[in-house]
N, C-alpha and C positions, 0 to 999 in steps of 0.2 A: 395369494395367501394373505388375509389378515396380520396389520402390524401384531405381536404379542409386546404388549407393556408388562414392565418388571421395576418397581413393583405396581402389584394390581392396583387400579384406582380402589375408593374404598371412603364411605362419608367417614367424617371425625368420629371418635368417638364423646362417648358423653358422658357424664358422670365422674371421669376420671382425668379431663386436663389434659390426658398424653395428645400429643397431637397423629392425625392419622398418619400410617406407609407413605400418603401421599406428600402430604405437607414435609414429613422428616426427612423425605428423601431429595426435597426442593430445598430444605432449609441450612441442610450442609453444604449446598452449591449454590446459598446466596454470595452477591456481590455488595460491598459497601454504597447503597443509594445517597444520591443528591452532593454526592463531591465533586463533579464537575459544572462550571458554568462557563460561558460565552466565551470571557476571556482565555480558561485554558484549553477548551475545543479547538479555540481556531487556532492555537499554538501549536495544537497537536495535532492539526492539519498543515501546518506546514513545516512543523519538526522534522513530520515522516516522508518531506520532501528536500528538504533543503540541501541534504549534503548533494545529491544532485546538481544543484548549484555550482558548484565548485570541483567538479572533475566528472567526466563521462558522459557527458552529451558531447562535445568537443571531438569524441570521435565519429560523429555523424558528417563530418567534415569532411573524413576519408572514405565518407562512401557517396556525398550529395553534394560538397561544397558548401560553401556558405547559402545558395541560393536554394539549392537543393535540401537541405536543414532549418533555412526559416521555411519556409512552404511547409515540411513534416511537423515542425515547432508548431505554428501554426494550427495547421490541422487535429495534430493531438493536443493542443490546446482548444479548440474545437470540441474536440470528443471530451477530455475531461470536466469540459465545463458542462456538456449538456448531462452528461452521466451524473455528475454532483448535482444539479436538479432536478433529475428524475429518482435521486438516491434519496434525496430531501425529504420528496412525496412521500416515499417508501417509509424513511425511518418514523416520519410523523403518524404511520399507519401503526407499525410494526414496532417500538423503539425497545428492542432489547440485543440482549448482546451478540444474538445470530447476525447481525447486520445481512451481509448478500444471499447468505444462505438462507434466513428467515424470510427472507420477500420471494428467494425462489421454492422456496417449499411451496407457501401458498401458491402460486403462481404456477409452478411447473410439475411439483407431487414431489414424492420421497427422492425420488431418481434426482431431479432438478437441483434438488436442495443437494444433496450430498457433490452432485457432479459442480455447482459451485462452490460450497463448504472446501471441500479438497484443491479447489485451485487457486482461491485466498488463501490457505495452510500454506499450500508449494510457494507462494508468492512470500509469506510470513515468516517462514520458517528458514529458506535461506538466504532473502536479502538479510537479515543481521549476521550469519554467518561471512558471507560477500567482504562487508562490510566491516566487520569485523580484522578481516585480512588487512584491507585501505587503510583503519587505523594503526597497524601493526606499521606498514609503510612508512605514514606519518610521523610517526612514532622514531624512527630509525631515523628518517631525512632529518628531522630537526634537534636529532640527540638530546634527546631528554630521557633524562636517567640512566645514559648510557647503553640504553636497551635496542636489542636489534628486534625488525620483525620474527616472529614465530609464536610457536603454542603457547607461550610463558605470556603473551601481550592478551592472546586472545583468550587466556583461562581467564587473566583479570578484568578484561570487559566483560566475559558474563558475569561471571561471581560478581563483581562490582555494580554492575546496572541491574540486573535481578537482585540484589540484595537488598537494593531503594526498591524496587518494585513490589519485593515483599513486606515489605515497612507497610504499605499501603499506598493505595491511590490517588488519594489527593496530593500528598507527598510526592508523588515520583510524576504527576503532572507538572508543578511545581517547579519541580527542577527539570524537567525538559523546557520549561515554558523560558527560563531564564540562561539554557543554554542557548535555545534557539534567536532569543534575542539579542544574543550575541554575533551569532551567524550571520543575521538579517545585517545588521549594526557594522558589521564588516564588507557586507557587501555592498551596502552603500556606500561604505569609505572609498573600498574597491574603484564602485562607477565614478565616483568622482576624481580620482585619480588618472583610471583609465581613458575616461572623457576629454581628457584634458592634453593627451595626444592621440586623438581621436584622425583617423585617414583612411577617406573613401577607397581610394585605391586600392586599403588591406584587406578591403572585405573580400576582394574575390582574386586573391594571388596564386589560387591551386592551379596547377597546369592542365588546359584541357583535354578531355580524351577524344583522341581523332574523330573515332569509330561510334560513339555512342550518340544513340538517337537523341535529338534534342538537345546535342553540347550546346555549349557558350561560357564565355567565364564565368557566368550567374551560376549555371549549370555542368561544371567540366565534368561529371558521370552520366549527362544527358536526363531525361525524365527519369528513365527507374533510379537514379539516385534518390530522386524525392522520397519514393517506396521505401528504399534500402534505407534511411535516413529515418524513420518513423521510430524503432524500439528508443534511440538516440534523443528525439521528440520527445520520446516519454520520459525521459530524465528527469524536467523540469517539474515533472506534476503527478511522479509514480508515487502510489503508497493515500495519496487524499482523500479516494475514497475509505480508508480505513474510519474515519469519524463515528461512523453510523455504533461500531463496533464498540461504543463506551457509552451506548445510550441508557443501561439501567446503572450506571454511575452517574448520570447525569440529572439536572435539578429540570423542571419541566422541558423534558426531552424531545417533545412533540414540536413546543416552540424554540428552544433555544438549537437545537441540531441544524436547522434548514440553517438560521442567520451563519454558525458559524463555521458550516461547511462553506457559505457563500464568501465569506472575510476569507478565510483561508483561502481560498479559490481565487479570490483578487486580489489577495498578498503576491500569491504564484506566479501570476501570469503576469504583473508587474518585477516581479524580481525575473521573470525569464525573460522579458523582453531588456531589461536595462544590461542583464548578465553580456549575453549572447551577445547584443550589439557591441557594448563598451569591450567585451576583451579580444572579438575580430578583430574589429576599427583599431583598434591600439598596439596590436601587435603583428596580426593579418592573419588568417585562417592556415594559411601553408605550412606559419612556424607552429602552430598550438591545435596541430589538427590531432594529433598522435599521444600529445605528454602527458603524464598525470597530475600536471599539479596547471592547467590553464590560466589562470586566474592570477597567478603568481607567475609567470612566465609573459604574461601581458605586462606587468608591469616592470621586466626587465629586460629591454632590448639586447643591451650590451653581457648580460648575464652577471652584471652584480647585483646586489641585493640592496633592497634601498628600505628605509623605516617603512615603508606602506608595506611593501611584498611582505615583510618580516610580519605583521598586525594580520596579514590575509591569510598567511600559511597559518599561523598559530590559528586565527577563525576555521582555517579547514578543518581542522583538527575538530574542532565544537562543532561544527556542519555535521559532523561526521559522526558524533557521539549522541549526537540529537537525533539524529535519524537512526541510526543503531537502539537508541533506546526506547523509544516511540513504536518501532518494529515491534519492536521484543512483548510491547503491551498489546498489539496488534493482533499478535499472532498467539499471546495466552490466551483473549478472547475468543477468537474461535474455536480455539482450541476446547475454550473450557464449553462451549452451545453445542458444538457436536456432540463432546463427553457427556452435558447433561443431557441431551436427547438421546443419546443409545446409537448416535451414528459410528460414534468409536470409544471403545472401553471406556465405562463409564468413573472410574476410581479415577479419572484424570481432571472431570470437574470438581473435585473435592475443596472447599476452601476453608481456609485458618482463621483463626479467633479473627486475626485482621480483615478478613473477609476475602483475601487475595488466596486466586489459583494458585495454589504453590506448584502442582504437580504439573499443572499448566502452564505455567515458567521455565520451570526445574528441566520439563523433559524435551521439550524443543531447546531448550538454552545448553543441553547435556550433546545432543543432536547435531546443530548449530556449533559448538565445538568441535565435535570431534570430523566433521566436516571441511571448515575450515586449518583442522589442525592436518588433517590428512593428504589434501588435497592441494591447499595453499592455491588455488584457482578460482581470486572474487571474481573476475569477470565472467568465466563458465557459467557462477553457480546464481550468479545478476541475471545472466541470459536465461536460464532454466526460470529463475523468480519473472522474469516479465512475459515468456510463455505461459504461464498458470496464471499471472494476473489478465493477461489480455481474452484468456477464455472465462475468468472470470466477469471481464468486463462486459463480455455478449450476453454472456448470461442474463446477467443484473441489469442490463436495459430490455433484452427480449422480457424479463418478468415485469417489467411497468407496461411495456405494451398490453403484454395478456391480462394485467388486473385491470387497466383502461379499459378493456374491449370487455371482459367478462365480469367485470365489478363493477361497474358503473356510480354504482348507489352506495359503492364503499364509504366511510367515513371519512372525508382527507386533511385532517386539521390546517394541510400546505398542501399546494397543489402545483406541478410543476409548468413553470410558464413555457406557453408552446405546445403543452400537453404535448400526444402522442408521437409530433415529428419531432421534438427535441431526445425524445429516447430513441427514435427510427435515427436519427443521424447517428446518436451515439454508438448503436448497434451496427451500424453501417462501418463508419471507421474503428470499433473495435475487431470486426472479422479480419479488415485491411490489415491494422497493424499484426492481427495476429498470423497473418500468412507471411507477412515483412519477416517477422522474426526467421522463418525459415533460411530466406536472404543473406541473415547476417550470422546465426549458427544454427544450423542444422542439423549438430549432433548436442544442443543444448536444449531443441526442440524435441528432438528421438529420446532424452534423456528424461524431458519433464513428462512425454506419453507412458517413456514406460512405467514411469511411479505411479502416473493416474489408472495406468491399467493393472497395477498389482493392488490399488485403493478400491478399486470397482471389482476386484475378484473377491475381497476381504467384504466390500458390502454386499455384494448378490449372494453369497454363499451364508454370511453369517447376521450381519451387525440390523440389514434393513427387516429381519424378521425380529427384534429386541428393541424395538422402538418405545421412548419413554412419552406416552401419552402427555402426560402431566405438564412435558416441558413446555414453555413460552410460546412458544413456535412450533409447537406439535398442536396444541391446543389453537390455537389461530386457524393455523390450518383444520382443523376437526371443525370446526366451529364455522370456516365456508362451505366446508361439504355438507352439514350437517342442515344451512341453510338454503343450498341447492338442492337437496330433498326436499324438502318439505316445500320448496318452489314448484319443483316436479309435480308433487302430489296433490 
């Protein structure tokens, strides 16, 4: 069955000024163009990873070891690096606010696009709930304001960080960009403290498991620790493909996207490698395979509290609100490219004089609440968030494959270096990781299936025959097919 577009395409009219069905109905779900540049790109590729940093890879320890955890580190740093160059290509093709889902439309048809669209959302939608919780945590351990974790912490991070976000864009970049340089700015303080009783011997102090193939103290879970150890990998660099997703806020998007996905991406994988070594070496893998607060527990042997720990907790704190907030812009964007394309109800791209999705904030951040307020299980709802991302992640490399192989003569302002085997790796260790997840919960894996399968009854039944021609990413894609015909003919 043919998409039906609502409303019908339609030329201007003339004589009278009004603009067409078409244009009015793109022009209430504009975005504020050309407020982001280079500098707060890359901020905002590593905002939406940083708190990562600082707590939750550390349990990769208890399933891999240190040995077994740089190896997964490694590798899915690997995979994210190849994927953010193949995302580069993409966004320089494509650069509007569909990010994964707009390269897989072209690339894989209506089905593609939604089945990644939906698994960035699940990815979007509850790491800031997660997340949310950790700062509730924070919040209580270091008594400030007297306030313990619960609903009351976590109504005021949405209302609070959505309420900048409705302000506007440039704005709420802005203040992500100057929290997270705080974050960074601690964790350097961190390595150098932690450096400073740095010991080989702590790196690998987990007791070995007899039985498992491939032990050794490098190794005390044997090889499948390495595997089990992969979602934990993903810590350090989950959420950086998000970039692409702010490209029609962005000032020459085609050029400025690739560099500062690429900055961000070598922010990363320098702060994961400096993290990970210095707070082993400094404390050993055995004591800080488990706690939540790593990083601050490296820097206290004897368990008092010393001016650094005190400066790194507080930075948790910012890790944590930078990546909470970062999300939350993340996840309006999608939000709002599905809603203007007709993937899902479309009143939810609607934007305000400010030009910001409010409904696209408002209803994930309402969501997101009541979530975390329900449930009080970030870790669960982390593990659902990096199943939906890691299918997302197959996806968005299998669609640079397919425009390489069947678009050849595409236009590619950037081109990703490596071409096609830098997206086949990516594609390779996102299937990995995303069968790992199984490994480490498999009813957080059963949980994210069964959302994606009540999202694919809602679009086979309803949303994929209301499709909005007009949009961004509906028209790209018309506009391959349209040139595949007449190749045909």
């Amino acid at each position: 069955m043919a998409d039906r577009t609502e409303p019908q395409s339609a030329p201007p009219r003339t004589g009278t000024g009004e603009p067409s069905a078409e244009n009015a109905y793109l022009e209430r779900r504009s975005l504020r163009r050309g407020s982001a540049g280079p500098l707060l790109l890359t901020g905002l590729g590593v905002a939406y990873v940083v708190s990562g940093d600082f707590s939750g890879w550390n349990n990769g320890l208890a399933h891999g070891g240190f040995g077994g955890l740089a190896v997964a580190a490694v590798l899915m740093g690997l995979m994210y690096t190849c994927l953010v160059f193949a995302l580069a290509e993409l966004a320089s093709v494509l650069p509007t606010a569909g990010g994964g889902y707009g390269f897989a439309r072209r690339a894989l048809g209506t089905w593609g696009g939604f089945l990644t669209g939906t698994a960035i959302l699940i990815e979007y939608v509850l790491a800031p709930a997660a997340i949310s919780i950790f700062i509730g945590d924070y919040v209580a351990s270091l008594g400030l304001f007297g306030l313990h974790s619960g609903w009351p912490v976590y109504l005021a991070c949405f209302a609070v960080f959505i309420g900048i976000h409705l302000w506007g864009v440039g704005e709420a970049l802005r203040f992500s960009l100057v929290v997270t340089a705080v974050a960074v700015a601690a964790l350097l303080v961190f390595a150098v403290a932690a450096f400073s009783n740095f010991q080989v011997d702590a790196l690998d102090d987990i007791p070995v498991r007899a039985h498992a193939f491939g032990a050794s103290s490098w190794l005390p879970f044997g090889l499948l620790g390495i595997w089990a150890a992969f979602p934990f990998g993903m810590w350090f660099f989950l959420g950086v493909e998000g970039v692409p997703l702010a490209a029609e806020e962005t000032r020459d998007p085609a050029r400025v996207l690739p560099r500062a996905m690429a900055s961000a991406m070598g922010v990363l994988l320098l702060l994961a490698l400096v993290t990970f070594t210095a707070a082993t070496g400094a404390r050993g893998s055995a004591a800080i395979q488990s706690v939540g607060d790593p990083l601050v527990q490296a820097l206290q042997p004897h368990g008092t509290p010393t001016v650094v720990s005190r400066i790194v907790n507080y930075a948790g704190l910012a890790g944590l609100v930078a990546s909470f907030f970062s999300l939350i812009f993340a996840g309006s964007r999608q939000l709002f490219a599905l809603s203007r394309a007709g993937y899902l109800p479309r009143f939810l791209s609607l934007t305000s004089r400010r030009k910001a999705p409010y409904l696209g904030l408002l209803v994930p951040g309402a969501l997101g609440f009541a979530l975390a307020a329900a449930t009080g299980d970030g870790a669960r709802m982390l593990n659902v968030a990096v199943f939906g991302a890691t299918i997302s992640y197959a996806l968005m490399a299998l669609s640079h494959l397919v425009l390489r192989r069947r678009e050849p003569g595409l236009h590619r302002p950037y081109r990703t270096p490596g071409g096609m085997l830098t997206s086949a790796v990516a594609f390779v260790l996102a299937c990995a990781a995303l069968v790992a997840t199984f490994l480490v919960d498999k009813d957080a894996a059963l949980i994210a299936l069964g959302v994606y399968g009540v999202a694919l009854v809602y679009f086979a039944c309803w949303s994929r025959h209301r499709l909005v021609a007009a949009a961004p990413e509906e028209e790209f894609a018309a506009l391959a097919a349209a040139e595949a015909e007449l190749d045909r003919g």
